[in-house]
N, C-alpha and C positions, 0 to 999 in steps of 0.2 A: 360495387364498392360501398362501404359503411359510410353512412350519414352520419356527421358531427354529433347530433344529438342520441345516436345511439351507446356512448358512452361518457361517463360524466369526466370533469377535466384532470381530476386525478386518477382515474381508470385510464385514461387514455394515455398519461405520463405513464402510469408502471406498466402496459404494454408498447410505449414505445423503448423504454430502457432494456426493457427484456429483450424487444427484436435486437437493440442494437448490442447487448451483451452476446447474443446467439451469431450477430454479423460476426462481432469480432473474435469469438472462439474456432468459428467455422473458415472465415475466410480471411481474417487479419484488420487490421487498423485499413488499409487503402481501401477496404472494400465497402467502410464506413462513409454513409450519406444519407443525409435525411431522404431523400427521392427512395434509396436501399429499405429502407427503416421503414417507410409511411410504406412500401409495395407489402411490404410483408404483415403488416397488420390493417392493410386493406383501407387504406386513411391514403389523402392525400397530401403530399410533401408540404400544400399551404398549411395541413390542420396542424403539420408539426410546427410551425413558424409562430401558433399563438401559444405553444408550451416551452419552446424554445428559441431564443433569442437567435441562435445560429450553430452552427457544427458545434464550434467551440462548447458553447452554452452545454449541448447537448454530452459531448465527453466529460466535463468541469461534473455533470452532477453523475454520469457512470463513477467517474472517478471517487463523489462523493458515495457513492452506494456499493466500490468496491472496498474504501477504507471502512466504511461502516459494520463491513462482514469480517476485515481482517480483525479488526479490532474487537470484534465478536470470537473472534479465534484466540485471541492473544489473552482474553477473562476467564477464557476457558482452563490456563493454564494455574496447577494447581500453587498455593504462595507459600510455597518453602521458605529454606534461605536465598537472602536474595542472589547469590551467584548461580545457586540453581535455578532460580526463577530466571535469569537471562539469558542462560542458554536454552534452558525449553520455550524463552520468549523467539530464542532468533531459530532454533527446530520449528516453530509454529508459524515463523516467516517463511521458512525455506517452502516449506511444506504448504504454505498457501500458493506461492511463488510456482509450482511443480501444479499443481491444482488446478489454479486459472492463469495459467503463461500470459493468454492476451492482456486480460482484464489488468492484471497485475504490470508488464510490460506498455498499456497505457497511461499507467500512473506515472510513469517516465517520460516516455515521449513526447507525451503531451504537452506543450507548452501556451497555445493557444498565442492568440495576436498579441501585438505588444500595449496597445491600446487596452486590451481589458483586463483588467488585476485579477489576483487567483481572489475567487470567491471567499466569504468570510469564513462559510459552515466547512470548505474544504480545507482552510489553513488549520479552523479549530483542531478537525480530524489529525490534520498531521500531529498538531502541538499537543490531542490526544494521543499519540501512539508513543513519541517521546516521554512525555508525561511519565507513560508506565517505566520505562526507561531510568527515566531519571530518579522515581520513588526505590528502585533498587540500588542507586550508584549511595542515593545521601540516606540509606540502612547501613553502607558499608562507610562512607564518611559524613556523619551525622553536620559535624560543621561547613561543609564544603557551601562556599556561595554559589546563589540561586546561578547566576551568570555561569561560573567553573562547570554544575554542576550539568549544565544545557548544551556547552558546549563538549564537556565530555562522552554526556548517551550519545549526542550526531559521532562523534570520532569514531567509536565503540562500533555504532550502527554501520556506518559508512563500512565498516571491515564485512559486517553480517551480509548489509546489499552486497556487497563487490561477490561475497561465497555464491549465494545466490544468483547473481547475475551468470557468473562463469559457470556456476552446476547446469542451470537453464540452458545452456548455449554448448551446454557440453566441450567446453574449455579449459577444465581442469588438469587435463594431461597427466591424469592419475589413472592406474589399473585399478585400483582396489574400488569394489562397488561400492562402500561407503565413504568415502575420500569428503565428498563434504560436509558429512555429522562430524567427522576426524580432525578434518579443518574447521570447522566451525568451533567445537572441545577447546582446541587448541588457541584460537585466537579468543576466547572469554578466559581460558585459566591463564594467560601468559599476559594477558593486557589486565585484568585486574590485580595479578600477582607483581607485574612493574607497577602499576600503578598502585598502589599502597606500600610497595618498597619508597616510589620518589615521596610518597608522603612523609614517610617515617623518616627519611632524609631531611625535609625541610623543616618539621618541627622542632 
């Protein structure tokens, strides 16, 4: 077994994140424990406890280093107009979603104890991934308030997760092999197109 001092305290983080990214690709969230973690990189389950506060601790910052990659994914996407920009936003979810099932599927289940609040850097991440979100809704309505405009990307998204959840799970109860790029098309042109019709209503 490796001695403490054979890696420094941040070598020892990104090999324990990696063993636990490989736990849970390979054999799911339940198979996830530091004892799991520390066997596979030859460390013992106490040296995890000075990097990580507890499980929780330890999924809260996977989780931060899976949004860190999605969000890597979603800059990639090139900035047209912005309706085009949202659906190649929510194609680059799905398509992360299909990529890494666990990792992605831990950003959900995850809830940790009730006692410990979602980390700072992990809320940032979310309110980063909206963010992008949101600078496409107020291109298409420049005066919409900040509040309107925040609550609208979650609406919009929550359609994107739900396609993704069901494609993952293979619940779509579609023949057609691409059924949810199809559905997905179809819920950004139909919900952007009411939604700037109810605008032009209430002005």
């Amino acid at each position: 077994m490796a001695r403490r001092n054979d890696h420094s305290r941040d070598e020892l983080r990104e090999m324990a994140l990696s063993a636990a990214e490989r736990v849970l690709q390979q054999e799911g969230f339940k198979a996830l424990s530091a004892r799991r973690v520390a066997a596979d990189i030859g460390y013992s389950a106490g040296s995890l406890y000075t990097l990580f506060k507890n499980l929780d601790d330890l999924c809260w910052q996977l989780n931060a280093r899976t949004l860190t990659q999605l969000l890597a994914e979603l800059d990639r996407v090139e900035q047209t107009d912005a309706k085009s920009c949202l659906l190649a936003y929510g194609h680059a979810y799905m398509a992360f979603a299909h990529d890494h099932p666990a990792r992605w599927a831990l950003l959900f289940e995850h809830g940790g104890s009730r006692d410990m609040p979602t980390p700072a850097s992990l809320s940032e991440r979310i309110d980063s991934l909206f963010a992008r979100v949101e600078v496409c809704l107020q291109q298409l309505k420049p005066e919409m308030p900040a509040a309107e405009c925040a609550l609208t990307a979650r609406t919009l998204w929550s359609g994107v997760h739900g396609i993704a959840v069901l494609a993952l799970r293979q619940k779509l109860f579609l023949d057609q092999a691409q059924s949810a790029d199809k559905m997905l098309q179809q819920l950004v042109d139909h919900f952007i197109k009411g939604w700037l019709i109810e605008e032009c209503r209430d002005a």
